[in-house]
N, C-alpha and C positions, 0 to 999 in steps of 0.2 A: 333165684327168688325174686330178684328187680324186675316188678313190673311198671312204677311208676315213679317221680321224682318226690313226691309228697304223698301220702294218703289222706283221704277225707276218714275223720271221725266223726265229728260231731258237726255237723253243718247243717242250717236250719234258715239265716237269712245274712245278709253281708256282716250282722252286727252279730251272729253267732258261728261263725266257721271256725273249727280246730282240726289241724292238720295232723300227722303223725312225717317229719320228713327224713324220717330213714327206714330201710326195709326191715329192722330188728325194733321192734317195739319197746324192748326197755335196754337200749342203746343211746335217747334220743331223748329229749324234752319235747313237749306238743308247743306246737307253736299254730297261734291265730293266722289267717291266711296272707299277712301283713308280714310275717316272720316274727312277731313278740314271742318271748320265750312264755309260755302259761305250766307252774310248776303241777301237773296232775301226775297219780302215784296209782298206781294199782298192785295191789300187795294181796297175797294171800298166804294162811296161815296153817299150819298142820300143828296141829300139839303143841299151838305157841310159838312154834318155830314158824319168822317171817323169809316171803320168796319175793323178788321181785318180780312184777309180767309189763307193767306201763311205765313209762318213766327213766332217768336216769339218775342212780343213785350210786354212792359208792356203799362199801362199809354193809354191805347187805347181798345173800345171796340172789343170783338171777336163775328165773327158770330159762331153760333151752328153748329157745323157739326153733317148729320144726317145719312150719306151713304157714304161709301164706297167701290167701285168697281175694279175692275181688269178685262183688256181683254190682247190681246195680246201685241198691242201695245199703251194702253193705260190706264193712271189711274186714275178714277172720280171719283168726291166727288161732293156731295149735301149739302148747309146750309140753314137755314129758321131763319127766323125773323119776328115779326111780322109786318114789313112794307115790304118786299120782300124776297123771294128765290132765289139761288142762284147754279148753278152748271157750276162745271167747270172740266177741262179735261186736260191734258198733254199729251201730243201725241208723240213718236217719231217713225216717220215712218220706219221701218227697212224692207224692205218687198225682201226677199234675192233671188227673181226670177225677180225685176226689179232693175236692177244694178242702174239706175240713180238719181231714189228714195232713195235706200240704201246709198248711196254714196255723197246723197246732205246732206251737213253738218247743215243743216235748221231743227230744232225741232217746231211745236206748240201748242200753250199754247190757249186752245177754253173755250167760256163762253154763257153762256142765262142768263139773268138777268128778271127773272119773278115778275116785283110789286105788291104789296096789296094796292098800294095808291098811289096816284097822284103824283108824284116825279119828279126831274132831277136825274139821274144816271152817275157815271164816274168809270169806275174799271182802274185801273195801275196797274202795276209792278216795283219795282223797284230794281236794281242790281248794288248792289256793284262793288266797282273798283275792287274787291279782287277777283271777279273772273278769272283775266287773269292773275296771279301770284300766285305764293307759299308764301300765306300769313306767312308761319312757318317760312320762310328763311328770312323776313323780308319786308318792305314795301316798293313799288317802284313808280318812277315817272311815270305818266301815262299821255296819249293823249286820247281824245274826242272832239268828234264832233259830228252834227246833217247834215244829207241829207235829204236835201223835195225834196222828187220824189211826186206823185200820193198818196203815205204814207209816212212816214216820217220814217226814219230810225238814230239811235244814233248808236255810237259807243265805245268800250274803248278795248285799248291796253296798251302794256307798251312802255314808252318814246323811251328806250334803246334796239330796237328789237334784239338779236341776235338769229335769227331761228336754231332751230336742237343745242339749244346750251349744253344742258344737256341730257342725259340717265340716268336712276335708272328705278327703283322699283316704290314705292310710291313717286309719286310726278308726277306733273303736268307740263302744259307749261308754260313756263316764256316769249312767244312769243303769234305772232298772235290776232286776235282780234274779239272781241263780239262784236255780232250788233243786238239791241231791236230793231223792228219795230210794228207800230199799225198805228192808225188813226195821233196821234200826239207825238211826243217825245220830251224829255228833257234832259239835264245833271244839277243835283241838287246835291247841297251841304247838309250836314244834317242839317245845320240850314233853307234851305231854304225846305225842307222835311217837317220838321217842322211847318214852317209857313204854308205849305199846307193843312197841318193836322189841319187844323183848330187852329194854334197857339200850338196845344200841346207838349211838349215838349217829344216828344217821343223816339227820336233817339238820344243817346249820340255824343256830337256833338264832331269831328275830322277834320281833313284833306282832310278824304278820300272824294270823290265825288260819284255819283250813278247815272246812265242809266237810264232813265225811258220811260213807254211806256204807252199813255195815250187813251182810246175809251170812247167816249160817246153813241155810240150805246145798246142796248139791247144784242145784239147777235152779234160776230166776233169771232175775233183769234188775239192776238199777236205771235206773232214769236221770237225764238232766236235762232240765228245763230255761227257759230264759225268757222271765217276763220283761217286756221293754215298756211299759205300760204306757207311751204313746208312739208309733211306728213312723208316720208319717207326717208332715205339716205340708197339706193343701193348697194353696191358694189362698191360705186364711183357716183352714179348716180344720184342726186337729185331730187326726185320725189312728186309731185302736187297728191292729190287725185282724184281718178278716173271721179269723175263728173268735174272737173276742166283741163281735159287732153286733150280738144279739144278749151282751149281759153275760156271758160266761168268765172265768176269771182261770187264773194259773194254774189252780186247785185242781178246775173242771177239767181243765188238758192233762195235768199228769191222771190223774184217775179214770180218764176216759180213755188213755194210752194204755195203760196195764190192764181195763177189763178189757181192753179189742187187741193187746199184745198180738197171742195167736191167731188171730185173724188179721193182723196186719201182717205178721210172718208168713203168712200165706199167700197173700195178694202179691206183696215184692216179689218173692219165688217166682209168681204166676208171670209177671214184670218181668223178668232177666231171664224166664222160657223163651216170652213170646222174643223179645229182644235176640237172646241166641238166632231162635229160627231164622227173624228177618234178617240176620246177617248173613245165613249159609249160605248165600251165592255169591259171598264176596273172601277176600281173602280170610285165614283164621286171625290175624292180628287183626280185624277188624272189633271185632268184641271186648277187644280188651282198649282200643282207643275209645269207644262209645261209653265202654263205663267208667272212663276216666272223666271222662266231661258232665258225664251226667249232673252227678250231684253239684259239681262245682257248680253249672250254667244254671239250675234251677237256684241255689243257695245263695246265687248273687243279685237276686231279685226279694221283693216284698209285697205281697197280698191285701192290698185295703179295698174298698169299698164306698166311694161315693155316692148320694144322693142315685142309691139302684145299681151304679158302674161298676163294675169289675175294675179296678187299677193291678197291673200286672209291672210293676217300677224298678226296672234294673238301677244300679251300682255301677258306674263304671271304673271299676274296682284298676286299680293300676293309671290311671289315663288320667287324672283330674278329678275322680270321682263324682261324676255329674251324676245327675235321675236321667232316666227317660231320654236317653242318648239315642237320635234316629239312626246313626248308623252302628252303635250294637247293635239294636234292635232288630237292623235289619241280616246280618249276618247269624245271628242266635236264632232266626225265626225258624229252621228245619223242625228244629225239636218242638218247639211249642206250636205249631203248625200241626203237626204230626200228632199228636198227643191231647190239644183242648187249644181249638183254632181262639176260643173267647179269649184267650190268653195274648194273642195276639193285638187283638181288637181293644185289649187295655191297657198293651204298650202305646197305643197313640193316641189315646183321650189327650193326655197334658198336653202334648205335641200344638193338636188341635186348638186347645184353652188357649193354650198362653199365642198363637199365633192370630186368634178372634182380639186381641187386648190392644190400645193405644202404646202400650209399652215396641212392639215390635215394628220397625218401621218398613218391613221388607215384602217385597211380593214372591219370593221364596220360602221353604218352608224353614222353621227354627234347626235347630243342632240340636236340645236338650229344653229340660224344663226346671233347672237348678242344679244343685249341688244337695245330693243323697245325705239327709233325710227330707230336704227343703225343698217343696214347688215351687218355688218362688219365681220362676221365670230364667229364661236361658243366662248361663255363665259364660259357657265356650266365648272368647272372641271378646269380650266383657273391655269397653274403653277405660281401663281403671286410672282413676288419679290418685298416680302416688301422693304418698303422706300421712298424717296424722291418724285418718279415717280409712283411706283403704290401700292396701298393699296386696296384687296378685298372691308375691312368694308367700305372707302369711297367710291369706285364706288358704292356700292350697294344702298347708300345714298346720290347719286348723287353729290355729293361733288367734283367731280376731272373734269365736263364736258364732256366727253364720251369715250367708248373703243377705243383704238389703233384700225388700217385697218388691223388686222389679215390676209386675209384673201391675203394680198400680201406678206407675211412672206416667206421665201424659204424653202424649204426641213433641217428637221431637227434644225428645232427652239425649239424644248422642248419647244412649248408652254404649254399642258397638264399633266395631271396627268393621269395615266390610269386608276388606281383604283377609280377614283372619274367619271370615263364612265359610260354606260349603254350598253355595245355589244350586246348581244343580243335584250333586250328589244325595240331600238331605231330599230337596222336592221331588226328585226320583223313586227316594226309598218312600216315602209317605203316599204316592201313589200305585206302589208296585205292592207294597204291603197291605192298602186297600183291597186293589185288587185280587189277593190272595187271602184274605177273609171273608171274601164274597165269595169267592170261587168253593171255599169251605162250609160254605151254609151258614155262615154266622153274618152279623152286621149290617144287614140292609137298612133298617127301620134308625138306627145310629149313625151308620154314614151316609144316609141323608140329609141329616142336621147341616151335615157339614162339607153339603156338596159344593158350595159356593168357593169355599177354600182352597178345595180340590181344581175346583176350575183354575181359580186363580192361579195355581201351581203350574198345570197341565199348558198351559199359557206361558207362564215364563219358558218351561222347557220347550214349546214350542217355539218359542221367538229367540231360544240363548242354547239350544241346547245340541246344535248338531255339530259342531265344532266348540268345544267349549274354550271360554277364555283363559287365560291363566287364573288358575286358582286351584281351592283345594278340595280333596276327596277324600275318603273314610281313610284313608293309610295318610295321613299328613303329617305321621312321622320323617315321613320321605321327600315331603315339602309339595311349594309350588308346582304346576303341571300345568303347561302351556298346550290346550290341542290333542289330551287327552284321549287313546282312540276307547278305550275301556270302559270309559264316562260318559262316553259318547254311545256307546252301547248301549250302557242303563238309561239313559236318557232317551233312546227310541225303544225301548220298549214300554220304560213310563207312559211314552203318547199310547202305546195301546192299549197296554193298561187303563189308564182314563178311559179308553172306548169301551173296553168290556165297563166299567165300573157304570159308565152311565145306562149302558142297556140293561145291567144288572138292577140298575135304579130304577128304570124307565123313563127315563128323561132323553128329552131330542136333544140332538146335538148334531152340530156341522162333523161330516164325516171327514173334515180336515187331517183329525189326528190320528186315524187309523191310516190314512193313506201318504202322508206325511212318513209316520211311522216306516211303512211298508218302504217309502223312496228313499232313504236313509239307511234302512239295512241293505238294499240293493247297493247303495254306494259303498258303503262298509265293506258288500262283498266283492264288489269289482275290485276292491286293488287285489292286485298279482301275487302271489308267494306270501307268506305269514304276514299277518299283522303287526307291525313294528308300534312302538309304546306312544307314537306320537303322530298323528297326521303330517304327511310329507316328508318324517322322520326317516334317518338311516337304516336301512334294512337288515341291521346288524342287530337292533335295537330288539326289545320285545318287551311285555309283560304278559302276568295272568290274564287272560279275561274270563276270569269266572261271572264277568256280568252275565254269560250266556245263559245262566243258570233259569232265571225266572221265566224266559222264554221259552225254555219246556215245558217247566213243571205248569206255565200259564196255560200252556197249549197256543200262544200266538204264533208260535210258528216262523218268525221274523226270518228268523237266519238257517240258511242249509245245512243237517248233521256234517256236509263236506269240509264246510270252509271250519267248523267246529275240530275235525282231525285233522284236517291241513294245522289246526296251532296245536296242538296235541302232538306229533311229530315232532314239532321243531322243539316242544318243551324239553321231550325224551330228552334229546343233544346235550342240552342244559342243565341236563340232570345232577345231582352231587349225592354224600348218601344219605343226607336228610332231607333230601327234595331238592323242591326245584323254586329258584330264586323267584320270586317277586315281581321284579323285573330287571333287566340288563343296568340300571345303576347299581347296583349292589348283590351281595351274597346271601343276603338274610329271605326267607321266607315268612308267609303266617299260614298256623296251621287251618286256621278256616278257608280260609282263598283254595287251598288245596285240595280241600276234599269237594270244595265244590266243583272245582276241574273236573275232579273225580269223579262227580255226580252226570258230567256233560257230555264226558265219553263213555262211547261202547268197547273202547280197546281194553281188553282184559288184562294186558301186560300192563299199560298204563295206568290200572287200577289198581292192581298188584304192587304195585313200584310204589303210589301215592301211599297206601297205607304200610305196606314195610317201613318207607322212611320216617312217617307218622311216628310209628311205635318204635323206633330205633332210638327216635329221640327220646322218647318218654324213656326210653330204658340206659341210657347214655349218657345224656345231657348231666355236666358236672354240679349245674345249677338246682337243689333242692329246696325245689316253692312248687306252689300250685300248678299244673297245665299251662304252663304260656304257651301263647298262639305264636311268640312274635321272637325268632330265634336262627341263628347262621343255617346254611345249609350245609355248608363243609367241616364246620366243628361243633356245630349242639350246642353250642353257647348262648347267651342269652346277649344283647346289648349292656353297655355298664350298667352297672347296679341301680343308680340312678335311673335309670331310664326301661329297666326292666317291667313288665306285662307277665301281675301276680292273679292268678284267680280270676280272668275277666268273663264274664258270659257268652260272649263270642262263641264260647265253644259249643255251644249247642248246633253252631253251623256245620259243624260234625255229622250231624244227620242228615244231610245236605240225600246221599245216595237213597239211603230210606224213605225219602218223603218224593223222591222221585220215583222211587216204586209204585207210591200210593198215588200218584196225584196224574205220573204221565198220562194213566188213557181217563182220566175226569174228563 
């Protein structure tokens, strides 16, 4: 029945994820993608008589689960009993080519209640207050209420609203508010839970209060919703989520959900066809990795709107929890590529912003554009001074309420470290992902605002970038990199990059960096025998290069399919049975870097082998959290707890093979 290590339930944007992480649904507590435990109950009732189907309770009976499914955006389970069956479904609509769907913060929870015998039927839900706070930080006063509209809708927030009041990492909102709607709703105490339950004393009785959402029908949908009533902070700017940016309110999304229900049930469907198909030419464990990533890599982003722009603002959920991280951005791009290139295109507005700003001193491009839900300008690398005012360990544990406005700093703040950058790696990705928005039909009239930048970028890499110096690149878990050959890869195809971008624009330009370009991958390919992890390095030595990636799907052409199977071969060697390492310092792999491999060979066995061990892991791995990218190859284990990679977007790099489909003959 294990198909994955966690299940998405309800996932809508980093600050609404609930997981399910065991394969038996009412074995288990839902836990937010952070691992909080969030008490939700799904009970349903025959003649009074209460069943367990969500949750974990004692003291109450459980229905049998008998199935479990996975599609794109949705996760169903089957129970039977001998007085009725039962199936029910989680849905969160993500569908990233209808903005208003994507963007409605509305998730639902759908049921069919099929009897063996003559009964009354009632299924609920019920939801702890504990949802709209950081239960870890302690327990807070909360407000609830009940709206009878047409359906009845409850609600719970906290007493003491202070929106946008915190940024970290792991950790949640301590704002905004949950709203259960169904046929009939409630707000119940545990004791009064209890007496529901047919008297039994099932829930340890507290304080806390619970949401409930109550149908007597056969067949519907409950709903849950999560208004965050400000999503982003800008540059200064306070910004509402995109489906909310024309005056519409919480009300408008749940009600607009339930009358387009069956027509969003339709569409998904139509979603994890097409999805199917495009997989048949790859292994059958391919499908079931693509929709493990799905929801998580879109739900770990948020949809605003600035002055006309699209903002498309990843979480870098696990890592520091920055915004607008250039190198997620750039390994998550298959999927939003493939699906609504604009999406793309509003990953690097901030990028842009905040590197036009006296705050940044660098002729490279930035790392980030704050700490999610804050613009406020890059964290990564941050010269912090300890003491009274700022302390790294407590921002990152949300302890202090949010970063400083960086981003109005003047010229020569010593805000950074330099050694703690990314120069090349980041100015690479910001030009390569240009390039791949144009390439897409989008962004011309926009990234000419900001071609000067561009240049400016295109420039460093050509003067720093064909031998890089020690420093660091998107894996800086893995440290310092003296002479990089991998980085040095992405960095000559940056320079063509830039060339396409400019004739894309129509601007002259010295044909320097196309032929630059060209004389660099020529060098690249003259050395002899596999590519080793370092310029002059031991040939003992190796990593991924899945840099070669962009230079297909660009069409530049740079490098030979030959010297491409020539590292392909030597990976095979290297192989373990959850892939293939990283590079020859270590055991561990990341799941994106692999599929991108995946995407660059035509060997079929070697494609076969990348996703086997893909889904080996998902099915193995003793660690139950979200899809991490970032995990042994010999044991499926995850790095220590501490340093574990929960929920991060990266995985949309997943789609890496798909969008090589679509893009090689563009």
């Amino acid at each position: 029945m294990r198909q994955l290590p966690s299940y998405p339930l309800f996932t809508k944007d980093p600050f609404f994820s609930l997981w399910m992480p065991h394969d038996i649904l009412n074995e288990c507590d839902v836990e937010n993608w952070f691992g909080e435990r969030k008490r939700i109950y799904g009970i349903i009732k025959m003649d009074g008589k209460p069943f367990l189907f969500l949750g974990n309770l004692a003291n109450i009976d459980k229905l049998k689960q008998t199935k479990l499914e996975l599609t794109s955006f949705e996760t169903k389970y089957i129970f039977d009993s001998e007085w009725f069956s039962l199936k029910v479904s989680f849905i969160s609509p993500l569908l990233l080519n209808k903005l208003d769907i994507l963007s409605n913060p509305t998730t639902i929870f759908s049921y069919e209640i099929f009897p063996k015998v003559d009964a009354e039927f009632e299924i609920a839900l019920f939801i702890n207050e504990e949802i709209c706070y950081n239960a870890h930080l302690g327990k807070k006063q909360v407000r609830t209420d009940i709206l009878r509209y047409d359906m009845e809708l409850c609600y719970v927030g906290v007493d003491d609203q202070r929106v946008l009041s915190h940024s970290a990492d792991k950790i949640g909102a301590d704002w905004g508010y949950y709203y259960l709607s169904g046929e009939s709703c409630g707000v119940f105490s545990s004791d009064e839970i209890n007496k529901y339950l047919d008297k039994h004393v099932i829930l340890k009785e507290d304080d806390s209060v619970y949401i409930v959402s109550f149908n007597k029908s056969l067949k519907g949908n409950i709903y849950l919703a999560f208004d965050d009533i400000i999503s982003i902070y800008y540059f200064g700017f306070p910004l509402k989520g995109y489906y909310f940016k024309d005056g519409k309110t919480i009300i408008d999304a749940i009600f607009e959900t339930n009358k387009m229900v069956d027509k969003i049930k339709v569409m998904i469907e139509e979603f994890d066809r097409d999805l199917v198909s495009k997989t048949k030419k790859y292994h059958p464990a391919y499908i079931n990795i693509l929709r493990a990533a799905l929801r998580q890599s879109i739900a770990s982003h948020k949809l605003v709107e600035h002055q006309g722009k699209l903002l498309w603002l990843s979480k870098e959920c696990s890592s520091a929890g920055c915004v607008a991280t250039v190198d997620v951005s750039f390994p998550s791009s298959p999927l939003f590529l493939l699906y609504n290139p604009k999406l793309v295109l509003g990953m690097l507005y901030p990028i842009f912003e905040f590197a036009l700003t006296d705050a940044w001193p660098y002729q490279f491009a930035p790392h980030d554009a704050g700490m999610y839900p804050y613009v406020n300008g890059q964290y990564y690398g941050i010269n912090v001074k300890e003491g009274k005012y700022q302390n790294s360990i407590d921002f990152n544990n949300g302890l202090l309420g949010v970063l400083p406005p960086y981003y109005l700093y003047p010229k020569n703040s010593n805000l950074y470290k330099l050694e703690r950058q990314m120069p090349i790696e980041e100015s690479s990705n910001m030009l390569i992902l240009s390039a791949l928005v144009l390439k897409n039909g989008e962004g011309k009239k926009e990234l000419n605002n900001y071609f000067n930048l561009l240049t400016k970028w295109a420039d460093y890499i050509f003067d720093k970038g064909l031998i890089p110096e020690n420093q660091l690149c998107t894996d800086d878990f893995a440290g310092h990199l003296d002479k990089n050959i991998n980085l040095s890869i992405k960095a000559t195809i940056a320079l063509a990059s830039f060339d396409m971008i400019a004739k894309s624009l129509g601007k002259e330009i010295s044909s320097k960096y196309l032929i630059e370009a060209q004389r660099r991958a020529d060098e690249i390919q003259n050395i002899s025998g596999h590519l080793p992890l370092v310029f002059g390095g031991d040939k003992q030595t190796f990593s991924l290069k899945y840099n070669f990636f962009p230079d297909i799907i660009l069409g530049t052409n740079l490098f030979n399919q030959k010297i491409i199977e020539r590292e392909i071969d030597f990976y095979l060697l290297k192989a373990n049975n959850y892939g293939i390492p990283l590079d020859s310092r270590n055991t561990y792999t990341k799941s994106d870097w692999l599929m991108w491999v995946c995407a660059i060979t035509t060997n079929k066995k070697a494609q076969d082998y990348i996703i086997k061990s893909i889904d080996m892991f998902l099915k193995e791995t003793p660690r139950r959290i979200p899809f991490s990218d970032w995990y042994d190859t010999k044991t499926a284990k995850l790095p220590s707890k501490k340093d574990e990679f929960h929920n991060r977007p990266v995985q949309g790099g997943l789609f890496a093979p798909l969008l090589k489909d679509v893009l090689y003959d563009k």
